[in-house]
C-alpha positions as CSV (number, residue, x, y, z in Angstrom):
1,X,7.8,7.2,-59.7
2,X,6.6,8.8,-56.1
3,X,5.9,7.1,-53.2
4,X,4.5,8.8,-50.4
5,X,4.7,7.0,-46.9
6,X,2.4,8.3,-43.9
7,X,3.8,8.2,-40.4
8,X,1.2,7.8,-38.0
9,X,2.2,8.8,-34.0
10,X,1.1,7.4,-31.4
11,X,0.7,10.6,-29.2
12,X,-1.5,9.2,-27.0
13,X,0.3,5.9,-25.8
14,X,3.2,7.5,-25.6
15,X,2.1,10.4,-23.3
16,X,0.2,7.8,-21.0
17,X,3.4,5.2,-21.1
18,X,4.9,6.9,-17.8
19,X,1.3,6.6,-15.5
20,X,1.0,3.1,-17.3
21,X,4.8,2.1,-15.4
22,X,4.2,4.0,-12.0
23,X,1.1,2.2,-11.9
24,X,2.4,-1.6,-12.9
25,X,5.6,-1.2,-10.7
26,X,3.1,-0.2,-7.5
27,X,1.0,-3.1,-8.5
28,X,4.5,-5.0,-8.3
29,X,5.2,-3.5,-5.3
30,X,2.6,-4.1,-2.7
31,X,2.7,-7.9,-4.2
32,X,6.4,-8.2,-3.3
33,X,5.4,-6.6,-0.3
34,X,3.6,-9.4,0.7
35,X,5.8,-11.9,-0.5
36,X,8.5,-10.2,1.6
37,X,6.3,-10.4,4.9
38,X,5.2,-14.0,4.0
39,X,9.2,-14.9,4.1
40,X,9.8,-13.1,7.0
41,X,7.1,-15.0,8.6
42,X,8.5,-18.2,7.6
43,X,11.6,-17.3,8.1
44,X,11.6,-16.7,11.8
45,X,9.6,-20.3,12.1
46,X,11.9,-21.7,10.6
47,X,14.6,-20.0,12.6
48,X,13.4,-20.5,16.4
49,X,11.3,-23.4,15.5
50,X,8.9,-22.5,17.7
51,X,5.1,-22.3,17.4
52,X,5.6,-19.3,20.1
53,X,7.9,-17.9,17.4
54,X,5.0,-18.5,14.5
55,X,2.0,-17.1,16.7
56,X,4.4,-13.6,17.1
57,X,5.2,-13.6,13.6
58,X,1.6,-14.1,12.0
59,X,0.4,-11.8,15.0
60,X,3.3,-9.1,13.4
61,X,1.6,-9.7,9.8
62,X,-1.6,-9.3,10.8
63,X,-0.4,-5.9,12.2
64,X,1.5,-4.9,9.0
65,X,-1.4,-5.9,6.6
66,X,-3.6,-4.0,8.4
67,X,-1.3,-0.9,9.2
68,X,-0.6,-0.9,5.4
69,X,-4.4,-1.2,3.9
70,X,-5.4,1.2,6.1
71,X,-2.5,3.9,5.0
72,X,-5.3,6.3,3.1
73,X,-7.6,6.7,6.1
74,X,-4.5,7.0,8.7
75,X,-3.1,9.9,6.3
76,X,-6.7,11.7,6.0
77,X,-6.7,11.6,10.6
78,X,-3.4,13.0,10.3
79,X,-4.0,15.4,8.1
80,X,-7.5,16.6,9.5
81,X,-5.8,16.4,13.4
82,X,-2.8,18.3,11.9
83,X,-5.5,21.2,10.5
84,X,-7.3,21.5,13.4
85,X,-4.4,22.1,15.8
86,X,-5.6,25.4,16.6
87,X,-9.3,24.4,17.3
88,X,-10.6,22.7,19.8
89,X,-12.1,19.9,17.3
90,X,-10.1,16.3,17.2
91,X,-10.1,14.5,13.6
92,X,-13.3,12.1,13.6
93,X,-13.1,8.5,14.7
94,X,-14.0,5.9,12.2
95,X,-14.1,3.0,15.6
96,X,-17.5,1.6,16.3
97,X,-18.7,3.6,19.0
98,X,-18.4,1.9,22.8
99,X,-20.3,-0.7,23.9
100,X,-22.0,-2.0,20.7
């Protein structure tokens, strides 16, 4: 008697397994991120117990949040300002213009 088996790969879950982890552990990382801030914030609360102390700290988290969502638009100024050192161009504001 012969018994053939078949072996199927699984090329294609295999290839994608290492974009599938750099993806998850970013994911993981900008939650812990947070969680991180968060403790920080309670932390020094807890620590001066002071509402002084809480106002500076959720004033500092409001800062980091936004300094950290804003990371792809702060990296394309930079990069445009760094381009167009020779030229007398500056990289393109994206404020509200003044007065309005």
């Amino acid at each position: 008697m012969s018994t053939t088996t078949s072996v199927v790969l699984a090329a294609a879950p295999i290839k994608d397994i290492g974009d599938h982890l750099l993806s998850m552990a970013g994911e993981w990382g900008e939650k812990a991120l947070m969680v991180v801030i968060l403790i920080s914030v309670v932390l020094a609360v807890a620590s001066k117990m002071s509402v002084k102390a809480g106002i500076g700290a959720l004033i500092g988290l409001v800062v980091c949040v936004g300094l950290y969502q804003s990371k792809d638009a702060l990296s394309d100024a930079l990069k445009t300002e760094i381009e167009n050192v020779s030229t007398s161009t500056p990289a393109e504001s994206s404020a509200p213009p003044a007065g309005k």
